[in-house]
N, C-alpha and C positions, 0 to 999 in steps of 0.2 A: 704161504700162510703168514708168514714174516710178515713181505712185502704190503698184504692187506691191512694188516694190524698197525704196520706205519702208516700206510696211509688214513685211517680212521686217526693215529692221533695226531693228524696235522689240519684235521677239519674240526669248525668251531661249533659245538652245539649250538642249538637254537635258543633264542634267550627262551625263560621263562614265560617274561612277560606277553609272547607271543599267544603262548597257549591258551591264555585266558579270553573265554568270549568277553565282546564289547554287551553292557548291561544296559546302555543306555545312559539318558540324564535323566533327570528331577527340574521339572519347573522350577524358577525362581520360588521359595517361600516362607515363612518365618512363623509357623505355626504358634510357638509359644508365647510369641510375640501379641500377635493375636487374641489368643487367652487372658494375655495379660493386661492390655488396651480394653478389651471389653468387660472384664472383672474390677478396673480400676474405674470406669464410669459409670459402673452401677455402686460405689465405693465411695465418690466425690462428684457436689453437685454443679461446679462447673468446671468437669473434664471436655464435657461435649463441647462446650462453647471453643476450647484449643484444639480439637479434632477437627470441628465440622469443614472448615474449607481444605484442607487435606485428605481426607476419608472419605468414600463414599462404599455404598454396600460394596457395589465389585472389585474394590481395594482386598476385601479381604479372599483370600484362599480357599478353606474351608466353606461350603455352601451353608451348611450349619452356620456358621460367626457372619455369615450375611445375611442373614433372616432375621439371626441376634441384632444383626449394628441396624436391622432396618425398623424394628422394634423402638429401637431406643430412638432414632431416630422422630420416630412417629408420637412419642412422647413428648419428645423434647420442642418438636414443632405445636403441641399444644399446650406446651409451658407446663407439661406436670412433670413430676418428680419422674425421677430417673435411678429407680433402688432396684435390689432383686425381687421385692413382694410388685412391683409398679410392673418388671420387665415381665417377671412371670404371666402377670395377669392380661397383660396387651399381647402375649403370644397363643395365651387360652384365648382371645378374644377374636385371634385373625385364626384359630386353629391351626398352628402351627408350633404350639407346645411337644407333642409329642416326637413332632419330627426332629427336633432340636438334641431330644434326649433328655426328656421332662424337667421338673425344677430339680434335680438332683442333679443334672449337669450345667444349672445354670449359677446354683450355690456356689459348686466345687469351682467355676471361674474368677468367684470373689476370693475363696480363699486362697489365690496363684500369685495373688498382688498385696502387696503391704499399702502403698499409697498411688496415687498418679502423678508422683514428682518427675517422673521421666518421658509421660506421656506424648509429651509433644516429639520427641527424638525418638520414640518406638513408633509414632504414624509417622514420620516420615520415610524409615524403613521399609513400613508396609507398603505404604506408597509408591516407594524407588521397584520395590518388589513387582507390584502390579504392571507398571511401567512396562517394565522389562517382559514382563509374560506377554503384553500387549505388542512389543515390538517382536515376539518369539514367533507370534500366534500370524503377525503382519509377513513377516518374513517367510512362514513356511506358505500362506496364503499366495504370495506373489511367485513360491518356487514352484508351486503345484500348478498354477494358471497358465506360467512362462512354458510349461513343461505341454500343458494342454494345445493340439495340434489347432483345432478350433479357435482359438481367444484371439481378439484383435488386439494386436500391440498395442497402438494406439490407447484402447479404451484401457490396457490393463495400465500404462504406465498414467493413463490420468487420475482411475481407480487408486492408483500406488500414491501420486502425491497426494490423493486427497488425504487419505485414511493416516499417511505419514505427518502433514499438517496438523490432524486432527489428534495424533497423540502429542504433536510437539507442542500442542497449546494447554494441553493436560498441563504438561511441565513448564509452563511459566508462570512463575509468584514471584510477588512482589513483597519485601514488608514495607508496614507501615515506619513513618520518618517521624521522629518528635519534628516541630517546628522549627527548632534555632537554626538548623542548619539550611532550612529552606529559605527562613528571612534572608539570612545571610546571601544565601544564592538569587534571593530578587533585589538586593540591595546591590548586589555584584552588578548583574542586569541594570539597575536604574543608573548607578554611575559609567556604564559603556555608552548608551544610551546620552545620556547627558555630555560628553564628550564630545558625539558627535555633531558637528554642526549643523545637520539637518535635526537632528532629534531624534533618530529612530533606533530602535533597540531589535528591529528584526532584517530580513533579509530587502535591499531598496531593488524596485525593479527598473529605475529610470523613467517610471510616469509619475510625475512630484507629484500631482495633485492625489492620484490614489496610495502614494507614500505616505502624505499626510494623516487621511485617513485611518489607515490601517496599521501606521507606523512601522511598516514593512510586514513580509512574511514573515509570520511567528512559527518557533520551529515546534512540535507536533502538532501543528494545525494542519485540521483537513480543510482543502479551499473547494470548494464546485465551483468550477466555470461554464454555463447555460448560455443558449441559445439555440435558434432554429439553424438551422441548415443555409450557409451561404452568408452567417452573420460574419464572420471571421475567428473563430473560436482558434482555428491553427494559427491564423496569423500575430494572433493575439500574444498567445501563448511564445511562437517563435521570435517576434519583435521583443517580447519581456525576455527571452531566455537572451538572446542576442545582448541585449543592453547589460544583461546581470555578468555573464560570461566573458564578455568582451569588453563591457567600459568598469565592470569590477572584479572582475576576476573570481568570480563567484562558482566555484562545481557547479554546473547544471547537467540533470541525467535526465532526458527524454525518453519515453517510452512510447512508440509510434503504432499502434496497432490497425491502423487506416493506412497509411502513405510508408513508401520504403523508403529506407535511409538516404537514396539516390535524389530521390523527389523532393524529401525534406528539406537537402541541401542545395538543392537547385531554387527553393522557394527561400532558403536563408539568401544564396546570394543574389536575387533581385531585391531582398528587403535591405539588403546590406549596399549592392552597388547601384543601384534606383535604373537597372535595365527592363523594360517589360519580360514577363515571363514566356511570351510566344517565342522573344527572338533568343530567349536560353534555350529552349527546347529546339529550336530549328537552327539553330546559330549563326542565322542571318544577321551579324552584329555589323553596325556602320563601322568605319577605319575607330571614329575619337571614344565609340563603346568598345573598343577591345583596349583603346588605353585605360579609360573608364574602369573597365575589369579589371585589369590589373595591378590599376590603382587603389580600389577598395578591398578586393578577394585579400590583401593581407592580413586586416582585421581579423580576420578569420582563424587564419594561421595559428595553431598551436593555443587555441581559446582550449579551456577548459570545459568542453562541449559535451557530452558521451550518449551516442543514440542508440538505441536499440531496438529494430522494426518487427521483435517478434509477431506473428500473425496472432489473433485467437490467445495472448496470454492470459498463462492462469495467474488464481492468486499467490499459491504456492511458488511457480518459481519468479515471480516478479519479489517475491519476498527473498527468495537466495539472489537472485542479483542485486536488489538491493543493498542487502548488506555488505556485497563482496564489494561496489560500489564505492559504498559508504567507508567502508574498511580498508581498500586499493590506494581510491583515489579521492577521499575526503571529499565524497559529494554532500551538497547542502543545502539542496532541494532536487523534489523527485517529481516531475510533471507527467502526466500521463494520457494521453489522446488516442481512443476517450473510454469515458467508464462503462457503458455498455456491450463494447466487444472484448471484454475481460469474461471469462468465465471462471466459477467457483471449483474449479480440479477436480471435475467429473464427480459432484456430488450430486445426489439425485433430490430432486425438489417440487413440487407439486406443484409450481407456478414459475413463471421469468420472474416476477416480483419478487417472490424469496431469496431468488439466485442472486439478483440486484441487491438484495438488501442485505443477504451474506458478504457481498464483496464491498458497499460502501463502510460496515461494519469490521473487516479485519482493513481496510485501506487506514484508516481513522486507529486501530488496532497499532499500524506500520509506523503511523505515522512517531507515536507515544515510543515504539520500541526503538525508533531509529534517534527520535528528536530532533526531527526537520520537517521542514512542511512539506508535504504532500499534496501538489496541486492536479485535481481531476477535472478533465473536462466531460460535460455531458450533453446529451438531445433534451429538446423539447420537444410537447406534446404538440397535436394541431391544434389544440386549444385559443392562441395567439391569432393565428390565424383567422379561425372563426369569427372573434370580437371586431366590431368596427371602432371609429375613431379611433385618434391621435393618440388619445390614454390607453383604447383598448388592444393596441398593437404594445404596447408594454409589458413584458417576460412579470410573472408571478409565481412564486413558491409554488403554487398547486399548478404549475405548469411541467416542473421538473416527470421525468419520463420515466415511465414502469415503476416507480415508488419511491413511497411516500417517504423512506427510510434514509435516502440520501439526504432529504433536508434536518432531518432528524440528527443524523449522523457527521454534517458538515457543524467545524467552527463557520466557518464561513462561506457564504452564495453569492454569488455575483453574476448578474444577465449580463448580455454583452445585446446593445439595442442600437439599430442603424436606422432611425425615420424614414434617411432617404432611402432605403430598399421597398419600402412600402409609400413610397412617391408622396411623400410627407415632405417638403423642403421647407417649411418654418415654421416656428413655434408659436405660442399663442401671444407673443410681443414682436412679431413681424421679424425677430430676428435670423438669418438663414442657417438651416440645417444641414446644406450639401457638403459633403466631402468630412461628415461629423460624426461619431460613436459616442455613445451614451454606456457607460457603466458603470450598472446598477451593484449598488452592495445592499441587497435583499438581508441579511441577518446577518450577523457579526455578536459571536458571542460574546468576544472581551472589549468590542467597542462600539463606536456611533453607526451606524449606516446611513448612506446616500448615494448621491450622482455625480461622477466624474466625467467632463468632458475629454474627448482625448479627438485627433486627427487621424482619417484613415484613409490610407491613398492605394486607394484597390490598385491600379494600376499596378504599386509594387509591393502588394500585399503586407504594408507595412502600417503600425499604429504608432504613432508620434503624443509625444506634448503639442498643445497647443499652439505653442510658442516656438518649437523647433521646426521651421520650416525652412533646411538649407535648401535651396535650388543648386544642381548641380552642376548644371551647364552656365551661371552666371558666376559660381565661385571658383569653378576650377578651368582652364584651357589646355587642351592636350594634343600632344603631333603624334601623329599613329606613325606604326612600327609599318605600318603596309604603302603610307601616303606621307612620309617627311611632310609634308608640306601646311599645315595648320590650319585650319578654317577657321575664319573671323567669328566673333562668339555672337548672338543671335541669327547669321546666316544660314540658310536653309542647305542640307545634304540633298542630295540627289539619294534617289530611291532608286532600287530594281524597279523596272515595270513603271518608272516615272512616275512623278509626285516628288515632294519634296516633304522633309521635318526636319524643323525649330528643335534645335537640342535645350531641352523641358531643366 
């Protein structure tokens, strides 16, 4: 009996705390809070006006104080008073006085509050409040579905970033800025600008003439880049990233949602070392093109380039890379090929046009939160097509594809137009058009628009200045690593399967 009794006292009871059932939580909520915001609005006649972009009915907790704030609301949207004789009466009037808990609980909300000096710091409580119930309500949503044997991954995690976008944009405000400090920040601007010896105050892409223009890329500007199919919109794009990245050292982040990163880079290096694209992909390269190669592939090298070939990206996570990006590795523009196989994070939509015009709208969104420009390329319609003549083969605003809202939503449109693909070789002064690119800056909200000519040497899928046209094979001589032996420079190689090429 001893022995039992020692041993009982050498064991530890059980805590207390153990015994007690778990009760649960409590939603996020600030009840008196509540009471007091909406007692102090019917108390002062402009409280609403510091609420209303903060608050909305399902801010509040209480189902009751959202019938109330929607009351006041509906007053306050037709400019009447906003008292307790005003509130009460607009509740009798939607029938919804009694469920409230008549004017005697709309009184006794007036007298909880002395004044609405604190107003503004008790909405945003409420605010923070709802927030959080919103991400409570999201969270158990996604634990419930993950759980369900049925649900497609896939749709649940696109379902998940939308709804999580969708609250993260609740939570972004801005306040308003007095002035001085903005001047000051364009006066900062106009003297960088003015230092430079070209003149420009935004990002140069290496084509002067459309530098000129445009004064470079402006950072939250959204750019569209348009054309048909086969104009060179990738080349375009990759020839400007190439130039920004390599002759200025400028971040550039590519987002490839067409072409893999592989591809991409196989088309950087014929725009970069002027080899055709057949003989990268098949690697039939002559002895003086594999010097060739690896004489120019070092440009390359260690450029500030960053691609990304997600397939099908959303807006949501093109928005987290972005920023990590932005934030990593100080990128400073975001180019995107192209804006139609982006989709809006499994939102549901009634049409592609809305979807389209959800995503030109948060792209445009990205651009302002990141403050760098956002260059997207897009399709056009057959519209082009259909037109004859020399003018009517010309890209137009109402050309742009699935809607209307990109153009709406672009600082700036720019067509990308090749005559000679439409067997157009000169213009209406007999001047020739082969081997020439025409881009159009269709709208430019902070400057002129027009026509820039540029050179485009399909062959290596690359767009030039006018004026830059090194020839390779006259400026440079190279003795291959396979043939010591040099080939005199306009002499013809010998070919597989015979024939001969003039090194171009």
């Amino acid at each position: 009996m001893a022995d039992s009794n020692n041993k009982n006292q050498g064991r530890r009871k059980p805590k207390e705390t153990n015994l007690v059932p778990d009760i649960g939580k409590i939603q996020p909520q600030a009840r008196e809070l509540e009471e007091a915001i909406l007692g102090a609005l019917m108390l002062e006649k402009d409280a609403y006006s510091v609420v209303s972009d903060i608050l909305k009915p399902e801010s509040f907790y209480d189902p009751i104080h959202q019938i109330i704030y929607k009351a006041i609301i509906d007053l306050a949207v037709r400019q009447a008073p906003v008292d307790l004789l005003t509130v009460v009466e607009q509740l009798k009037k939607e029938g919804e006085l009694e469920a409230v808990g008549g004017p005697v609980y709309i009184a006794q909300l007036t007298e909880k509050v002395a004044s609405a000096a604190h107003i503004e710091f008790h909405a945003r409580i409420i605010a923070q409040k709802y927030l959080a119930r919103e991400l409570i309500s999201f969270s158990s949503l996604v634990t419930n579905k993950a759980f369900d044997e049925t649900s497609d991954v896939d749709d649940l995690m696109q379902e998940a970033e939308s709804k999580l976008f969708d609250i993260s944009q609740r939570n972004v405000k801005k306040d308003v800025t007095q002035i001085n400090p903005i001047i000051k920040e364009a006066l900062h601007l106009l003297e960088i600008a003015a230092s430079r010896p070209e003149g420009l105050s935004g990002l140069e892409t290496g084509f002067t003439a459309l530098d000129k223009i445009t004064s470079g890329w402006q950072n939250s500007d959204l750019v569209i880049i348009a054309a048909r199919p086969a104009m060179g919109k990738t080349a375009f794009v990759l020839s400007m990233a190439k130039n920004m990245a390599v002759s200025y050292k400028s971040p550039v982040a590519l987002f490839s949602l067409e072409m893999s990163n592989v591809q991409l880079v196989n088309r950087l290096i014929v725009n970069t070392c002027e080899i055709p694209g057949e003989k990268i992909k098949n690697g039939q390269l002559l002895p003086y093109e594999w010097e060739q190669l690896d004489f120019k592939i070092k440009e390359l090298y260690d450029a500030p380039l960053y691609i990304d070939d997600t397939p099908s990206l959303s807006v949501f996570e093109l928005r987290t890379k972005a920023r990590r990006l932005v934030r990593e590795h100080g990128v400073k523009i975001i180019i995107i090929d192209y804006l139609q196989l982006m989709n809006a994070s499994g939102m549901n939509y009634g049409s592609r046009e809305q979807e389209v015009s959800m995503i030109s709208r948060s792209l445009k969104g990205l651009a302002k939160e990141l403050n760098i420009p956002i260059i997207a390329l897009s399709q056009l319609n057959r519209g082009v097509e259909g037109r004859t003549g020399a003018e009517g083969k010309r890209p137009q605003l109402s050309d742009l594809r699935e809607s209307g809202a990109i153009e709406q939503d672009a600082d700036m449109v720019c067509f990308i137009h090749r005559p000679e693909y439409y067997k157009i070789f000169e213009d209406d002064k007999g001047n020739s058009l082969i081997g020439l690119a025409e881009i159009i800056i269709a709208k430019h909200r902070n400057g002129a628009t027009g026509d820039v000519m540029l050179r485009f040497k399909s062959e290596f899928a690359r767009f030039q200045n006018i004026d830059d046209d090194y020839n390779f094979g006259a400026a440079q001589q190279f003795s291959s690593k396979i043939n010591n032996n040099p080939v005199p420079n306009n002499e013809p190689y010998p070919m597989q399967g015979g024939g001969n090429v003039v090194p171009f």
